[in-house]
C-alpha positions in Angstrom: 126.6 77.9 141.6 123.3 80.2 142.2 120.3 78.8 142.6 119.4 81.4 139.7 120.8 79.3 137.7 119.5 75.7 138.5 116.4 77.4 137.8 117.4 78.4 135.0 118.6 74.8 133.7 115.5 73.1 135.1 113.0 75.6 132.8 115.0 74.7 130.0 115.2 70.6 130.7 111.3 71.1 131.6 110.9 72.5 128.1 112.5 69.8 126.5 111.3 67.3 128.5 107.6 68.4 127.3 108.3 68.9 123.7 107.4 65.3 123.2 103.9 64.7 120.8 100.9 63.3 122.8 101.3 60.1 121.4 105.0 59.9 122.7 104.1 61.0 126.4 101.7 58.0 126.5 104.2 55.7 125.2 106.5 56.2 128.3 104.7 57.4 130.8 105.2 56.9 134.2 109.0 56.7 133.7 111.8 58.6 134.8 115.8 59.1 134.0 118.3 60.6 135.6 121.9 61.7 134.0 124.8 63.7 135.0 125.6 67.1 132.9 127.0 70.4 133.1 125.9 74.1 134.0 126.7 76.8 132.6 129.6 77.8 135.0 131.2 74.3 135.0 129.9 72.6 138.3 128.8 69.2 137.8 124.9 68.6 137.9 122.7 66.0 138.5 119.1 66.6 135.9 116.3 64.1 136.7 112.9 64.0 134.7 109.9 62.2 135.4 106.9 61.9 133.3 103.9 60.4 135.8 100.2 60.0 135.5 98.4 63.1 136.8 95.8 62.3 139.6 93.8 65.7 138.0 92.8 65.8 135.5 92.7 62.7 134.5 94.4 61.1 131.7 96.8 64.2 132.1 100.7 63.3 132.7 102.8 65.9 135.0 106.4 66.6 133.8 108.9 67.0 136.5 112.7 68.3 135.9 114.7 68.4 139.1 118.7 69.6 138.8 120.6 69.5 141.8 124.4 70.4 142.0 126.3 67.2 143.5 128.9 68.9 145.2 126.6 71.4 147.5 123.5 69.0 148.0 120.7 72.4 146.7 118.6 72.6 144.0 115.7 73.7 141.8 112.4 71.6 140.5 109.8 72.6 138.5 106.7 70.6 136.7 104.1 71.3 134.1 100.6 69.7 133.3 99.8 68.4 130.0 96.6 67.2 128.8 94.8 65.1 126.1 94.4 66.7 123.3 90.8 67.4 122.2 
């Protein structure tokens, strides 16, 4: 499995992950889940998401999506910012 591709799985998690509403975010935040899926070319993954409390800006929450691949101990993270709304 290419790291190309853990990358690519992590975006899309990330983008689900942060297609909750404001009011939703709040409502779990900090948690964090991890599950067991499947890429793209077969390999068992592990995809972990946490949804913490920002330190800045404040009041913001930072998503984090990690997938690793459980058989060769490598992969990919990625995080976004999201803020109050106005």
């Amino acid at each position: 499995m290419s790291d190309d591709e853990l990358s690519a799985m992590a975006l899309e998690e990330l983008e689900q992950a942060c297609s909750l509403i404001w009011p939703e975010l709040v409502k779990i935040t900090p948690w964090g889940d991890s599950f067991v899926g499947t890429a793209p070319s077969g390999r068992e993954v592990e995809i972990e998401r946490r949804y913490l409390w920002a330190h800045e800006p404040e009041g913001a929450i930072v998503v984090e999506v990690e997938v690793r691949d459980i058989g060769a101990r490598t992969g990919a993270e990625t995080k976004a910012l999201i803020t109050p709304p106005h």
